[in-house]
N, C-alpha and C positions, 0 to 999 in steps of 0.2 A: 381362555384367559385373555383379556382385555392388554395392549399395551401400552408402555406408560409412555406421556406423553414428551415429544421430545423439545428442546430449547432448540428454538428460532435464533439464529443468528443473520442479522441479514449484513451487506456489504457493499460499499460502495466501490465502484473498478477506476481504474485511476491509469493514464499515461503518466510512462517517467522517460525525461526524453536526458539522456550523462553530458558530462563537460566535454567528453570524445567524440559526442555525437549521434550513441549508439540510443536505442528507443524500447524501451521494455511495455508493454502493452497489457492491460487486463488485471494490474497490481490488485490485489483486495484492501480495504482498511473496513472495519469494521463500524459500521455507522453511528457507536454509542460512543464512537471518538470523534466524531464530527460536529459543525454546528457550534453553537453559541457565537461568544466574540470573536473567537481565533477563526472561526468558518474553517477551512480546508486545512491550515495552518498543521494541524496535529498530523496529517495524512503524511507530511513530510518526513517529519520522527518516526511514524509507525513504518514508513518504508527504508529510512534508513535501518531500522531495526532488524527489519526482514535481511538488507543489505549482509547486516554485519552477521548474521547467523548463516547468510549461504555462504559467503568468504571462508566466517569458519570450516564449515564441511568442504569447500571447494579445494581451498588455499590460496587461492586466488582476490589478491585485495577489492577491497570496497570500491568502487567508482563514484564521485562527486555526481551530485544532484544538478541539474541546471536548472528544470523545471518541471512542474509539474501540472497535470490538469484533468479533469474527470472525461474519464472515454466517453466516447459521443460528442462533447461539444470541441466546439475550434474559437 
């Protein structure tokens, strides 16, 4: 029997560099939140997002965003 085919999700990796100083590397945001007017703009939300769901399970608060910018380029 044939299997069924699966959804492609593709993703773009993203540097998150905190207001502490510390640098998280390899973030994913899903590339059908990217793009148009806001360009990158949304990847900030989606990581914050990511943020506040590890906090949750961690207990360990969220750390402020300072910047951000897609792996690979400088």
């Amino acid at each position: 029997m044939a299997r069924k085919p699966t959804v492609r999700t593709e993703y773009v990796l993203f540097d998150v560099v905190y207001e502490d100083g510390s640098q998280r590397s390899n973030r994913k945001v899903d590339t059908s939140l990217l793009g148009g007017l806001d360009g990158d703009e949304p990847a900030r939300t989606a990581i914050m997002e990511q943020d506040r769901e590890i906090s949750l399970k961690s207990g360990i608060p969220p750390l402020a965003i300072k910047t951000i910018a897609r792996s690979g380029k400088k």
